[in-house]
C-alpha positions as CSV (number, residue, x, y, z in Angstrom):
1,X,-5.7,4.4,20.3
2,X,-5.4,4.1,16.5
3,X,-3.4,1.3,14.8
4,X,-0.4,2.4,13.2
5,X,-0.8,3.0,9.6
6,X,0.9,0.7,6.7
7,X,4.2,2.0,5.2
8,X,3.1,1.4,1.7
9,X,6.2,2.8,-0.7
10,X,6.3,2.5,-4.4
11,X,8.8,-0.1,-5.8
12,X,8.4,0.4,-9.5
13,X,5.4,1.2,-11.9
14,X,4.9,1.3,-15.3
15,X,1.8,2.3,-17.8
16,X,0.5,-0.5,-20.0
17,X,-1.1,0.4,-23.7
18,X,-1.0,-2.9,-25.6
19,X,-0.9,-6.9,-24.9
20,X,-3.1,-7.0,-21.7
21,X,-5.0,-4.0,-22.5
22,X,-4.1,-0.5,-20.5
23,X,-2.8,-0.9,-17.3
24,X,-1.2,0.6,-14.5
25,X,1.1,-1.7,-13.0
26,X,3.0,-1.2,-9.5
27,X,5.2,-3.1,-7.1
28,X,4.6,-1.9,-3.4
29,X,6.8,-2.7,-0.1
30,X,4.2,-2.9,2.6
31,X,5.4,-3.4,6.4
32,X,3.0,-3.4,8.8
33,X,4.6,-3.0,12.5
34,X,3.8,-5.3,15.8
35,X,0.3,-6.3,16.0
36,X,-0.6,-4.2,13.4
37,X,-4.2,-5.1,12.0
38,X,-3.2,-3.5,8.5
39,X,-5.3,-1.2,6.2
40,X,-9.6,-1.4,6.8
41,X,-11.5,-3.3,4.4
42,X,-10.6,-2.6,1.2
43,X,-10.3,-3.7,-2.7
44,X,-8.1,-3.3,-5.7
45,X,-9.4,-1.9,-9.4
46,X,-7.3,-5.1,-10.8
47,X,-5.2,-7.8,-9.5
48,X,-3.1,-7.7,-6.9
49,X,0.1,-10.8,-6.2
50,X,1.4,-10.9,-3.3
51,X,0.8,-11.2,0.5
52,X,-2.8,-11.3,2.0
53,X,-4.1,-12.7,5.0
54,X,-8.3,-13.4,4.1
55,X,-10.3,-12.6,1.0
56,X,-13.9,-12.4,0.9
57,X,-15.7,-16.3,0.7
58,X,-12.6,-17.5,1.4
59,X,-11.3,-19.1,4.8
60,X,-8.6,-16.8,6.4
61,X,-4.7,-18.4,6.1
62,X,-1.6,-16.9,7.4
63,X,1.1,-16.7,4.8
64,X,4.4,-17.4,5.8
65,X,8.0,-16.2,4.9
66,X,8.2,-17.3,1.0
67,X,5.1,-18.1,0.2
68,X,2.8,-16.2,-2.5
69,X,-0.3,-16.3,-3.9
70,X,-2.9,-13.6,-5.5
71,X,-6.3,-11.7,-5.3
72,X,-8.0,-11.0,-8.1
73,X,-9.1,-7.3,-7.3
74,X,-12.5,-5.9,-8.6
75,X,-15.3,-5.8,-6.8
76,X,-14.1,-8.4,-4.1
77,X,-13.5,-7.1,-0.6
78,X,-9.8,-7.5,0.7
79,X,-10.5,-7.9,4.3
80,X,-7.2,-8.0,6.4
81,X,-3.5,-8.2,5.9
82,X,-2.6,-8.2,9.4
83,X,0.6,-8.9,11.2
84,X,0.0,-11.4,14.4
85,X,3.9,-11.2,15.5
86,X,3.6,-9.3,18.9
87,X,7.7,-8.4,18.7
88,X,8.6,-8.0,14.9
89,X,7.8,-6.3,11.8
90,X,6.4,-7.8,8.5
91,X,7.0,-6.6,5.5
92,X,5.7,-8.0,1.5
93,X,6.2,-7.2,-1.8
94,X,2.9,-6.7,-3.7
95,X,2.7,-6.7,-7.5
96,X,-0.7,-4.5,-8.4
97,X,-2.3,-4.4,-11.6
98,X,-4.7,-1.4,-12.0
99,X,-7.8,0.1,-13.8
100,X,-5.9,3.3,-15.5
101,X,-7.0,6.2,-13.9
102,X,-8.7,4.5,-10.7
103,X,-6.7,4.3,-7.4
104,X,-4.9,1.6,-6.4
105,X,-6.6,0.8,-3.1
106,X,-10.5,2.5,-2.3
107,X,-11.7,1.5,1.5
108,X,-15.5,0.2,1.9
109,X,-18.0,1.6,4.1
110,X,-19.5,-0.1,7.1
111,X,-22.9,0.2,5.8
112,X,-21.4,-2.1,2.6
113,X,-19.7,-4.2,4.8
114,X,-22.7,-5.3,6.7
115,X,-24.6,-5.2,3.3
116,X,-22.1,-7.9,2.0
117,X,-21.8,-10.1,5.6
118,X,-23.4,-12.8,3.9
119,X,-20.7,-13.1,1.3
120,X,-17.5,-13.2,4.2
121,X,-16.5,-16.5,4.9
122,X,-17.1,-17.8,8.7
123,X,-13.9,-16.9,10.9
124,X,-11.4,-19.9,11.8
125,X,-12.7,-20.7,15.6
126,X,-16.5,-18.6,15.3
């Protein structure tokens, strides 16, 4: 059976010429439903604040209601954004800055993911 898919909707977004150099900035609802294990692997053309579960080479953390912190995008591989609550819903706000004409989220391939195994930080518990 296939894991439901992310409702991802647009917020806000704006185009970027001058001060931090063009940009395409967006702010994102995500809510993943019941045991959802969020998008595949994945990264961002820029920056991304908000909710995330593990970034590559660093240990995984669960992020609780309230609490914030960022991902720097680029060529770093956003691994899982998962929800572990079995009976409710969890949605986040994400704040992404973007490479102007690139898309906001690209997936990676299992032949790069097991190029780049050596780079994932060991699992809590493995």
């Amino acid at each position: 059976m296939d894991a439901p898919i992310p409702d991802i909707r647009l917020l806000d977004q704006a185009h970027l010429a001058g001060g931090v150099g063009p940009a395409h900035v967006m702010t994102v609802s995500i809510t993943l439903e019941p045991g959802s294990p969020g998008s595949p692997p994945h990264r961002h053309s820029g920056p991304v604040f908000g909710y995330l579960l593990e970034l590559e080479g660093e240990p995984e953390r669960i992020i609780r209601t309230g609490e914030a912190f960022w991902e720097p995008g680029g060529d770093l591989i956003h691994y899982q954004a998962a929800n572990h609550l079995a009976k409710a819903p969890t949605t986040f706000i994400a704040v992404m800055v973007c490479a102007p004409g690139e898309e906001m989220m690209t997936y990676v391939s299992e032949q790069e993911l097991a190029e780049r195994a050596h780079l994932r930080h060991p699992r809590s518990g493995s």
